[in-house]
VOVEX-364399 format. One line per 5 residues: their letters; for each residue y, x, z of N, C-alpha, C, O. Coordinates in steps of 0.02 Angstrom, whole numbers, padded with zeros to 5 digits, always signed. Example, Ala and Ser with C-alpha at 12.3 -4.5 7.8 and 13.67 -1.06 7.14 Angstrom:
! VOVEX-364399
AS) -00284/+00660/+00390/-00225/+00615/+00390/-00165/+00660/+00390/-00166/+00712/+00423  -00112/+00642/+00354/-00053/+00684/+00357/+00002/+00645/+00394/+00057/+00670/+00402;
***
This chain:
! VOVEX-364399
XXXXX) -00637/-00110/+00527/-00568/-00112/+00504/-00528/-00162/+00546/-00550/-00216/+00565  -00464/-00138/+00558/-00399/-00197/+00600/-00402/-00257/+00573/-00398/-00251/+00512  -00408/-00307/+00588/-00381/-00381/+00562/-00294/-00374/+00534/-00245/-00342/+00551  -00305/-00407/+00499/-00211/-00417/+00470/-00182/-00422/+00545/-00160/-00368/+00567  -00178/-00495/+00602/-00159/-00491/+00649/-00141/-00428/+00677/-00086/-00405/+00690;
XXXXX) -00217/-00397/+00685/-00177/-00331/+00726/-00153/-00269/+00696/-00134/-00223/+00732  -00154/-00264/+00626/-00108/-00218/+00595/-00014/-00229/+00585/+00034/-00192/+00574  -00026/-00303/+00595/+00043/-00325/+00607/+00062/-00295/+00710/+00090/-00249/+00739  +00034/-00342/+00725/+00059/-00283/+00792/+00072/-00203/+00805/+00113/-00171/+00839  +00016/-00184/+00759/+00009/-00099/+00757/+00055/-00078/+00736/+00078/-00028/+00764;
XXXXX) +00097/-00110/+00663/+00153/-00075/+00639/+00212/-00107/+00669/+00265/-00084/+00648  +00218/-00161/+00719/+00281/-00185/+00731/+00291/-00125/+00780/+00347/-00100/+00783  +00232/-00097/+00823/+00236/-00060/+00900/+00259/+00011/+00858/+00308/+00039/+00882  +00228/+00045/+00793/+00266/+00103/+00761/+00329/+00085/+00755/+00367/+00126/+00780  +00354/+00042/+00732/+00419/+00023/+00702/+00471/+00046/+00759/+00522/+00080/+00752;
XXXXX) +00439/+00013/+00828/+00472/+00006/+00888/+00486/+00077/+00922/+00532/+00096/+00957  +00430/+00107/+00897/+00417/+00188/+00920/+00458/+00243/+00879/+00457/+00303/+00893  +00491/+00218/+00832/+00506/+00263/+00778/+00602/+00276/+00818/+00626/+00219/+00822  +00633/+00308/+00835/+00704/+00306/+00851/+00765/+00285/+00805/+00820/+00260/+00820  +00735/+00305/+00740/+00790/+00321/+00691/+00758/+00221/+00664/+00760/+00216/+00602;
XXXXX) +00745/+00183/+00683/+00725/+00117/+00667/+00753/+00089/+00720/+00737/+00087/+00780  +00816/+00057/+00677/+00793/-00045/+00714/+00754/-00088/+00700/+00768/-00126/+00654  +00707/-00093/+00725/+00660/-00140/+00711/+00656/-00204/+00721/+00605/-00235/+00704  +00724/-00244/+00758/+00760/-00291/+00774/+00747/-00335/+00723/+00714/-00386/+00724  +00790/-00295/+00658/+00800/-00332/+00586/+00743/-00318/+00552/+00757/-00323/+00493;
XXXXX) +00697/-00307/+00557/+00627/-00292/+00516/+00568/-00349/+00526/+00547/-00360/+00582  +00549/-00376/+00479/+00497/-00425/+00482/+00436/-00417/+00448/+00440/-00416/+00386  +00373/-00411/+00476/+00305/-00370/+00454/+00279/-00430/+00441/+00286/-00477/+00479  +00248/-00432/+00388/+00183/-00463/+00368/+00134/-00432/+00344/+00142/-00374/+00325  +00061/-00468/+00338/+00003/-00430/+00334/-00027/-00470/+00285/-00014/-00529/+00292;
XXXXX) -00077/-00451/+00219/-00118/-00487/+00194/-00183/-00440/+00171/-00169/-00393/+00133  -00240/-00447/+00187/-00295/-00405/+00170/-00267/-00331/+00167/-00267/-00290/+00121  -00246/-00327/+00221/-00235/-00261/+00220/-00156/-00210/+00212/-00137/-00153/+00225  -00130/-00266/+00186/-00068/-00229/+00141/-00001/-00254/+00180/+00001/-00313/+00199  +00039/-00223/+00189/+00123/-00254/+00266/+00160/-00255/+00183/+00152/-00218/+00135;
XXXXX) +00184/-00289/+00188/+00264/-00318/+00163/+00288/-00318/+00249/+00262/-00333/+00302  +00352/-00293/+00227/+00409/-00269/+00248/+00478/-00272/+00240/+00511/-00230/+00209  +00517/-00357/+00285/+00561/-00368/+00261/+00623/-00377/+00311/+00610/-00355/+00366  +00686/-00404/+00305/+00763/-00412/+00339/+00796/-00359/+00307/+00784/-00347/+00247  +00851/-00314/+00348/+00897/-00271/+00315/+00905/-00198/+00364/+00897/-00213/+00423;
XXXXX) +00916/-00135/+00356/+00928/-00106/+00407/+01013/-00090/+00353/+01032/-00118/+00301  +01046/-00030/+00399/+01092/+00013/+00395/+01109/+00073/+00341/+01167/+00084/+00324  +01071/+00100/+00323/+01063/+00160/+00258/+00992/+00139/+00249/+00956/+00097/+00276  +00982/+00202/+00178/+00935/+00206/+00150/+00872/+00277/+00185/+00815/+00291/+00168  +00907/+00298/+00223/+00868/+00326/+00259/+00801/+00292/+00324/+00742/+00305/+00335;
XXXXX) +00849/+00245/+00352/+00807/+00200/+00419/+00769/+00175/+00351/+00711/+00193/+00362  +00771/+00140/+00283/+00732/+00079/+00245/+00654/+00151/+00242/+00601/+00153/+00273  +00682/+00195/+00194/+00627/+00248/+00212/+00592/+00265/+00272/+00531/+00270/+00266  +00615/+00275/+00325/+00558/+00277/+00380/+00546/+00230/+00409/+00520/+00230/+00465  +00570/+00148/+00359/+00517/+00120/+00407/+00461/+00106/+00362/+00413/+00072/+00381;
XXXXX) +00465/+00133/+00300/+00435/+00139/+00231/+00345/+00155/+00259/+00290/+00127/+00258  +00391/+00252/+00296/+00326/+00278/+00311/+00310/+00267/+00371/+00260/+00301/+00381  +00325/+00236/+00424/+00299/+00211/+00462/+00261/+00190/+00484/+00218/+00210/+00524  +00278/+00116/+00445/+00197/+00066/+00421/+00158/+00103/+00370/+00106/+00074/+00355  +00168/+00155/+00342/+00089/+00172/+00314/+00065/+00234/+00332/+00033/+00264/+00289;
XXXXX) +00073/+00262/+00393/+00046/+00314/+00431/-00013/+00264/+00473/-00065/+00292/+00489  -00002/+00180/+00492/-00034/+00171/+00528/-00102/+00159/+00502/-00108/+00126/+00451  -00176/+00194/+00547/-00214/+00162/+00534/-00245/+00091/+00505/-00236/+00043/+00541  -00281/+00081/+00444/-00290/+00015/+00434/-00262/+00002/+00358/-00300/-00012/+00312  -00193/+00009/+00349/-00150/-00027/+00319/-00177/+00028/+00251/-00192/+00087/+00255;
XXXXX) -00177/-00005/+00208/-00190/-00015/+00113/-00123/+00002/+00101/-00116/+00063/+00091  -00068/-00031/+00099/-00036/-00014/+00058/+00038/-00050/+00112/+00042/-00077/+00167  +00102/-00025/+00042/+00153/-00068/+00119/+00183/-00100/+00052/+00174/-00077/-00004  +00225/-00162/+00070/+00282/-00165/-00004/+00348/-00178/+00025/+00360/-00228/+00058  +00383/-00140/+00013/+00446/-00140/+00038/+00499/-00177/+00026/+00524/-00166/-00030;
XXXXX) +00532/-00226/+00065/+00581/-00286/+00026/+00631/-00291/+00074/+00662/-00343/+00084  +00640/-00229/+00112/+00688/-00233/+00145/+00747/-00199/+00110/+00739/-00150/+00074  +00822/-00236/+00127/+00897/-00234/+00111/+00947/-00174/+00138/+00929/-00138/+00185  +00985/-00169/+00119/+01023/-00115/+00137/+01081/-00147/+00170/+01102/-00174/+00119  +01109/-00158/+00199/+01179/-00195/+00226/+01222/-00164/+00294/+01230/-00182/+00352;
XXXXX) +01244/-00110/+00256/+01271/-00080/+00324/+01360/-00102/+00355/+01399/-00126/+00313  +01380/-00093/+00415/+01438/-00136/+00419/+01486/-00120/+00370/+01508/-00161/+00330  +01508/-00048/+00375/+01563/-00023/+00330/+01589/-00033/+00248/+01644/-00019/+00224  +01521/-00066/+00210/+01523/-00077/+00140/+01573/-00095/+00124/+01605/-00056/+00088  +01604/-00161/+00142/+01657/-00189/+00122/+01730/-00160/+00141/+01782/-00190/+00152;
XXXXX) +01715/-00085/+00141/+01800/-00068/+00178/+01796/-00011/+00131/+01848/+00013/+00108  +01732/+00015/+00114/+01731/+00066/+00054/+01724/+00071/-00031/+01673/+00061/-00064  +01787/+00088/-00052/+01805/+00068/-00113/+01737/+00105/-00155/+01693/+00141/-00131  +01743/+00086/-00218/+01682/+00132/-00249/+01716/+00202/-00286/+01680/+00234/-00324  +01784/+00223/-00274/+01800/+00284/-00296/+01787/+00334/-00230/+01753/+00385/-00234;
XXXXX) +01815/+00314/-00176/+01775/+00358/-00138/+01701/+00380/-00127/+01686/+00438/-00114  +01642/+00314/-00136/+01590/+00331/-00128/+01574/+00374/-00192/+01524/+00410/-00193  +01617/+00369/-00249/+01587/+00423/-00301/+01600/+00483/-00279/+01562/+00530/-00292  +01649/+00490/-00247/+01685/+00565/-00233/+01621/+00596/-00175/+01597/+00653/-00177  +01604/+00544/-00127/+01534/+00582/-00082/+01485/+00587/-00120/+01459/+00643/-00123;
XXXXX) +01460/+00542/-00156/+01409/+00548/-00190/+01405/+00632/-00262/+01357/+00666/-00280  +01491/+00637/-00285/+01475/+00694/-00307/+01480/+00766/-00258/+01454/+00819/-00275  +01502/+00760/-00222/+01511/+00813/-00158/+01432/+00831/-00133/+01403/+00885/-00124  +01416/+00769/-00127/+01335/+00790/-00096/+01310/+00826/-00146/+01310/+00888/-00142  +01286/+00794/-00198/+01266/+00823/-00236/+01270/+00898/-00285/+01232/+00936/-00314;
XXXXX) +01343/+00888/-00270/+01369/+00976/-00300/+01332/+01050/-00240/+01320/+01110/-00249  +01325/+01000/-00183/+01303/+01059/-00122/+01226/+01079/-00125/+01207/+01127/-00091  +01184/+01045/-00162/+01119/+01041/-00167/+01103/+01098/-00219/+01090/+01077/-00276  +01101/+01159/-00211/+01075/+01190/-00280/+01023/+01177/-00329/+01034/+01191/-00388  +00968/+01153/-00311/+00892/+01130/-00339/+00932/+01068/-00390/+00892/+01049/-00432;
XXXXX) +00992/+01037/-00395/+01019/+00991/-00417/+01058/+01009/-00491/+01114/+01035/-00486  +01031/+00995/-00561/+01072/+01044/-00606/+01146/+00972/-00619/+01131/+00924/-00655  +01202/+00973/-00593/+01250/+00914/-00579/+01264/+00914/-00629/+01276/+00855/-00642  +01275/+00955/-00687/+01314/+00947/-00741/+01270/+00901/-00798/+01289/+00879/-00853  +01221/+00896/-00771/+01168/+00828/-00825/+01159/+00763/-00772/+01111/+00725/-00777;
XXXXX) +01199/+00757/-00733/+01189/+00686/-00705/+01262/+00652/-00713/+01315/+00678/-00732  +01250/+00592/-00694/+01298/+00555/-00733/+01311/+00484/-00673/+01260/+00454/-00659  +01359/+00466/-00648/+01379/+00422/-00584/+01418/+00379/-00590/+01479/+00378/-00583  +01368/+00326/-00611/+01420/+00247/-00622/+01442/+00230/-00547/+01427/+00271/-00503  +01479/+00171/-00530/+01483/+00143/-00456/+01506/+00086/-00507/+01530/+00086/-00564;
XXXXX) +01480/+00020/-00446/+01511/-00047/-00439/+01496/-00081/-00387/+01444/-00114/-00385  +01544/-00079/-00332/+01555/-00141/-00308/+01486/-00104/-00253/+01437/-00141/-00247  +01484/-00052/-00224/+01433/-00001/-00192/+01388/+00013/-00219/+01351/+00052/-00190  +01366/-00015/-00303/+01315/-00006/-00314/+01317/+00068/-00354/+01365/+00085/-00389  +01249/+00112/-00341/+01280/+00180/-00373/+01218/+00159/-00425/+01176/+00117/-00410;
XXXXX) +01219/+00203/-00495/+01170/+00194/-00547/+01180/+00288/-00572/+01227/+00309/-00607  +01135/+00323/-00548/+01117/+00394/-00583/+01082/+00404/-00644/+01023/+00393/-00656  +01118/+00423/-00673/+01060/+00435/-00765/+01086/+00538/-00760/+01116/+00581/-00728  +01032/+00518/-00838/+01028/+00605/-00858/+00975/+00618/-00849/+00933/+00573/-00847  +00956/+00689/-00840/+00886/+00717/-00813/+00879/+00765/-00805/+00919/+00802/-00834;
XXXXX) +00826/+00798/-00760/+00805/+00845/-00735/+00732/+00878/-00757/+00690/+00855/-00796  +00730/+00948/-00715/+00657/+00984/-00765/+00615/+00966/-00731/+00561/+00962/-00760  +00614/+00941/-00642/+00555/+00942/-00619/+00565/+00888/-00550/+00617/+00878/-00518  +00487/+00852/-00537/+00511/+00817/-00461/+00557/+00786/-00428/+00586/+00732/-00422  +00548/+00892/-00393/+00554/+00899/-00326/+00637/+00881/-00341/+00674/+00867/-00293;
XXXXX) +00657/+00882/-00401/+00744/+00878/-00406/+00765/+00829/-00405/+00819/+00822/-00377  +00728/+00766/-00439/+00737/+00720/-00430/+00736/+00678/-00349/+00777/+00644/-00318  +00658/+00703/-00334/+00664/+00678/-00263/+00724/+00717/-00197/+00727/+00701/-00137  +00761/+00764/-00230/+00792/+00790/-00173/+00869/+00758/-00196/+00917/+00759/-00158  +00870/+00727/-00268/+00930/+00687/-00263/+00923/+00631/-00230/+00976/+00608/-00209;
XXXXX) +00864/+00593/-00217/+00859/+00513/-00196/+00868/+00549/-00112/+00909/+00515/-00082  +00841/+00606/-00067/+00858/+00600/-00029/+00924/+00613/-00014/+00953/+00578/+00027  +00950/+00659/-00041/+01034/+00669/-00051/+01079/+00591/-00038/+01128/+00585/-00002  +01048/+00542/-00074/+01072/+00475/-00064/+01054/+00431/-00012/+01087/+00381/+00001  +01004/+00447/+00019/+00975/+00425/+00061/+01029/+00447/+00125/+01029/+00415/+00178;
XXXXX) +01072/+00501/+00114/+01098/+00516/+00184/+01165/+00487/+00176/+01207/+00498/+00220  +01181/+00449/+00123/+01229/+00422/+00123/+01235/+00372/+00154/+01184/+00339/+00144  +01279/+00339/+00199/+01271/+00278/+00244/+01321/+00237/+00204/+01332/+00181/+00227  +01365/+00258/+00129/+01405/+00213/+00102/+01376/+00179/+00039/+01400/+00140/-00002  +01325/+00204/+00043/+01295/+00160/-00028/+01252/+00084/-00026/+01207/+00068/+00012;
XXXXX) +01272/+00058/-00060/+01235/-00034/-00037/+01179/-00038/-00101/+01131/-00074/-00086  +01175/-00013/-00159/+01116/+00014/-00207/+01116/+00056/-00243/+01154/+00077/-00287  +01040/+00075/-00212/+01050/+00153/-00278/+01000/+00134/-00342/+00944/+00113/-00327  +01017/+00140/-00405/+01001/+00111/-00454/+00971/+00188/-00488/+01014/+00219/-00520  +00901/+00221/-00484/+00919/+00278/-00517/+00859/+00298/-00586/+00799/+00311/-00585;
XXXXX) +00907/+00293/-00641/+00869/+00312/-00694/+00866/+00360/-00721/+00863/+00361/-00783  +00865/+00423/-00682/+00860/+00485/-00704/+00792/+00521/-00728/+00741/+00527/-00694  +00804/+00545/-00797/+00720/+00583/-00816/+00724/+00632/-00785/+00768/+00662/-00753  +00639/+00643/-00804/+00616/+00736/-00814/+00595/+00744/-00856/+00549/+00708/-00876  +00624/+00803/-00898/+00605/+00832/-00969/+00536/+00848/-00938/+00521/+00873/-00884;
XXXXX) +00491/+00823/-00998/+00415/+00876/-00982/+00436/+00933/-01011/+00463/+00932/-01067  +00427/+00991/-00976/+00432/+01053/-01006/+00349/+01075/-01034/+00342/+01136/-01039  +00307/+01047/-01046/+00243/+01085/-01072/+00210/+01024/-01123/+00239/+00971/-01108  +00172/+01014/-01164/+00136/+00986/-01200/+00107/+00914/-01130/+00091/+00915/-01070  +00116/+00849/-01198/+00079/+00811/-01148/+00027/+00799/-01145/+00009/+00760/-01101;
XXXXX) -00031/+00834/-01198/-00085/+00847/-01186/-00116/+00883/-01128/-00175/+00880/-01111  -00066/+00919/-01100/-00093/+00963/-01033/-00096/+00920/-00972/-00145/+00909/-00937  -00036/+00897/-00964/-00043/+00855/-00926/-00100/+00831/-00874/-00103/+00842/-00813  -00126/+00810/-00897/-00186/+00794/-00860/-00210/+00832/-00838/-00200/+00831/-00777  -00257/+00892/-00864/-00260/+00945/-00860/-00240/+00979/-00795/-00280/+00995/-00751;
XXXXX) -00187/+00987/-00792/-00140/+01010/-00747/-00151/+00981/-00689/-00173/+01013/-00641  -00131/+00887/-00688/-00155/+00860/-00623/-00221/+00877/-00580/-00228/+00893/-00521  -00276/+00867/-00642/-00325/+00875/-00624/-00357/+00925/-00567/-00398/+00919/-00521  -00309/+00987/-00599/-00347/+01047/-00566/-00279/+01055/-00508/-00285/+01109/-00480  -00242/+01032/-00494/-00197/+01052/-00438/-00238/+00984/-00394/-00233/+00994/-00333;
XXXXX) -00263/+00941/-00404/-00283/+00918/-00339/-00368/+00912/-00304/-00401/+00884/-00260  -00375/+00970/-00373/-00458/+01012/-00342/-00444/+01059/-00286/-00483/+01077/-00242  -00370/+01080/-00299/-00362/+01147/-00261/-00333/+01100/-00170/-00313/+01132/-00121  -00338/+01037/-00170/-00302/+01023/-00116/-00356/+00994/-00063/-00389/+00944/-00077  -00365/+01032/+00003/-00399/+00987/+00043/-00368/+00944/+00096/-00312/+00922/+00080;
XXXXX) -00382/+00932/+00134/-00478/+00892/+00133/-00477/+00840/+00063/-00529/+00807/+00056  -00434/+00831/+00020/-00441/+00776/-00018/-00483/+00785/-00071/-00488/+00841/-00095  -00521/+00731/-00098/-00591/+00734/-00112/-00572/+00705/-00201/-00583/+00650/-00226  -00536/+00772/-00235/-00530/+00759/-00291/-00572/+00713/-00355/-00545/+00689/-00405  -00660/+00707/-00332/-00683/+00686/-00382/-00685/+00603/-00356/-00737/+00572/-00369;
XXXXX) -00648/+00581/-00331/-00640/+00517/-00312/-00566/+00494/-00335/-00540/+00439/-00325  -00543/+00543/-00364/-00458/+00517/-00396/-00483/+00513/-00469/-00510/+00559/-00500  -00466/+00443/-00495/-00438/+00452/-00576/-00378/+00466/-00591/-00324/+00449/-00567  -00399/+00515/-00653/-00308/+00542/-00678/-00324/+00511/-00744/-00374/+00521/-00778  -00252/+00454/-00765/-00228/+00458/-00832/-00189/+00471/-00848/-00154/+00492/-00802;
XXXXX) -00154/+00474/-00916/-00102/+00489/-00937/-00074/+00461/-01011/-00109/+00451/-01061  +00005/+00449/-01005/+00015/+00429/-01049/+00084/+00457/-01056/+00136/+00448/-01025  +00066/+00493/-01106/+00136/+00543/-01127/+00166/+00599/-01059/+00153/+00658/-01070  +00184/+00592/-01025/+00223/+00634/-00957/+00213/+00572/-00904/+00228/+00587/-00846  +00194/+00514/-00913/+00161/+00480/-00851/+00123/+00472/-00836/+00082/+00455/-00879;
XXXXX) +00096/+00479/-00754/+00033/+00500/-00744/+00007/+00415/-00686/+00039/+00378/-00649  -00061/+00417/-00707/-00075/+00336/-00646/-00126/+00369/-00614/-00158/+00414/-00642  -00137/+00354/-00565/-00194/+00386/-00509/-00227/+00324/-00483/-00194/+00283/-00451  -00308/+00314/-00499/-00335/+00260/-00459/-00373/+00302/-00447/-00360/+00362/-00448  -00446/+00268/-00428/-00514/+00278/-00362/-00482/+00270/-00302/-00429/+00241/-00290;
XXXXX) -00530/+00304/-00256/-00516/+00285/-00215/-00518/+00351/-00154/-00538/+00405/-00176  -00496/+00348/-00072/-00486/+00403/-00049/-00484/+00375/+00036/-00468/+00315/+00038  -00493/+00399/+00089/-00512/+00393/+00144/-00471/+00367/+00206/-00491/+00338/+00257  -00379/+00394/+00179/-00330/+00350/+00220/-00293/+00360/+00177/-00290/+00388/+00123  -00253/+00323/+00223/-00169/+00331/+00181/-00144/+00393/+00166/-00131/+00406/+00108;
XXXXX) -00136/+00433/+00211/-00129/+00507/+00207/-00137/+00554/+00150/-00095/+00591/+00126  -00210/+00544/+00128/-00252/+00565/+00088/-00208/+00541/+00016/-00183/+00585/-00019  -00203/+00471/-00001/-00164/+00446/-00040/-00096/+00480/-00079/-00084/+00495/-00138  -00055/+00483/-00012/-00007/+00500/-00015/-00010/+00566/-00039/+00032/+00572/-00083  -00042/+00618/-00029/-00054/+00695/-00056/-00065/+00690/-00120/-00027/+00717/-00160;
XXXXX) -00127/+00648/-00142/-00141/+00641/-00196/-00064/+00646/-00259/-00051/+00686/-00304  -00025/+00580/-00233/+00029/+00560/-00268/+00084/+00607/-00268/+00129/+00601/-00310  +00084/+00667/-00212/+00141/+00702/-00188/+00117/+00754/-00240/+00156/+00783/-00278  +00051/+00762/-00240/+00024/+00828/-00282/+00017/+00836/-00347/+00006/+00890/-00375  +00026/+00755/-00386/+00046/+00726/-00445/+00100/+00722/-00461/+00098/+00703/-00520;
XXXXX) +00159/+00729/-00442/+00225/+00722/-00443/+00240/+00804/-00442/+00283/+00823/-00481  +00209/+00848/-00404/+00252/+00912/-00405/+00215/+00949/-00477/+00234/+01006/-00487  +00169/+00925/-00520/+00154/+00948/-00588/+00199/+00956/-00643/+00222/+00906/-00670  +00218/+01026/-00668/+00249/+01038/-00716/+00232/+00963/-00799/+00185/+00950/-00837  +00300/+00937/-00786/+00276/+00900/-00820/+00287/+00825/-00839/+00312/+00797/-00888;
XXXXX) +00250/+00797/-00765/+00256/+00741/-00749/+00312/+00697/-00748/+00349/+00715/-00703  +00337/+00640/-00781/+00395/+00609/-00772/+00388/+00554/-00698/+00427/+00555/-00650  +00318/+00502/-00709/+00319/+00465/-00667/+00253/+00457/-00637/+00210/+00483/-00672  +00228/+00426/-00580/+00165/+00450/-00548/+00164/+00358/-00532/+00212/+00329/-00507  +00096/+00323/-00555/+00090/+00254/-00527/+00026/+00264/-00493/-00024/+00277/-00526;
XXXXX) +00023/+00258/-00412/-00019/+00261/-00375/-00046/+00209/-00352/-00022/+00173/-00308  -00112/+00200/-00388/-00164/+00124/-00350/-00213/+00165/-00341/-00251/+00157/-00389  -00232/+00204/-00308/-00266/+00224/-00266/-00294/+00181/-00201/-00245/+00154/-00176  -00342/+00167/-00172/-00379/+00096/-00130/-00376/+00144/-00071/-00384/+00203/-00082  -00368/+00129/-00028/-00384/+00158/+00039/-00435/+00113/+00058/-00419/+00054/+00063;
X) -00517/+00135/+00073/-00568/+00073/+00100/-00537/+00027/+00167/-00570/-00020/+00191;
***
């Protein structure tokens, strides 16, 4: 396995490699394994890839993300306009049901409530926001109705990530508690991880997915 040292080099040289990253403003640290990840970029898009960045790289356990959003324009954009993009985007997204979400603003900060039936809707609103370059926080407390019994639940996880390879289902724990699901054991990279959690999240059902899953 990499030493912390050189997983900090490894992900500063991704960081550097990535286009859509300044890595200027980004400051890596390493501890047994795991990068914290800190300064400020421009949108919430660059904070995301430099998210996945550092955890594509070999080595790295886990990342924690504590990087800022501070892009130049904030202070010239009122928060009635950024509501007006923020509902525009969102009206264009069909997978998006708009008429159950709900769009505070203050002062750039946006806060989404309401809820949705599944995910992938949720996650295609955070990226929806993500392409916004006028937002300074996105605050988002939006549900998902479970549409099925939460006894299934599990159930459900269970057998959608038998069906997924190479990942080595009898090494994931599934619990559950009501429509939230936690995933530990353990699994071979990051990669692997990440499926696990992606394949837990797209379950009829699921509200929230807490992934401690160990990468050795």
């Amino acid at each position: 396995m990499p030493t912390d040292h050189q997983l900090q080099l490894d992900v500063l040289e991704q960081l550097d490699c990535d286009p859509s990253i300044n890595s200027s403003h980004i400051g890596v640290a390493v501890r047994d394994g795991v990068v914290v990840l800190t300064g400020h970029v421009q949108n919430f898009g660059e904070k995301g890839a430099a998210d996945t960045a550092a955890g594509i790289v070999h080595g790295v356990r886990g990342v924690v993300d504590e990087i800022t959003v501070d892009w130049p324009g904030h202070r010239t954009t009122g928060d009635e306009t950024i509501a007006d993009r923020v509902s525009v985007r969102l009206s264009t997204n069909r997978s998006v049901p708009l008429d159950r979400i709900h769009i505070v603003l203050e002062d750039g900060i946006v806060t989404l409530s309401g809820d949705v039936d599944w995910h992938y809707q949720l996650d295609a609103i955070e990226s929806d926001m993500m392409a916004l370059d006028c937002i300074r926080v996105l605050q988002n407390r939006i549900k998902i109705r479970p549409p099925v019994k939460v006894g299934a639940v599990r159930k459900r996880v269970r057998d959608a990530l038998s069906r997924i390879s190479p990942l080595d289902a009898a090494k994931v724990i599934v619990k559950t508690q009501g429509s939230s699901v936690r995933l530990s054991g353990s699994v071979n990279s990051w990669h692997e991880r990440e499926i696990a959690e992606t394949v837990a999240r797209s379950v009829s059902g699921v509200s929230t997915v807490d992934n401690q899953i160990l990468v050795p």
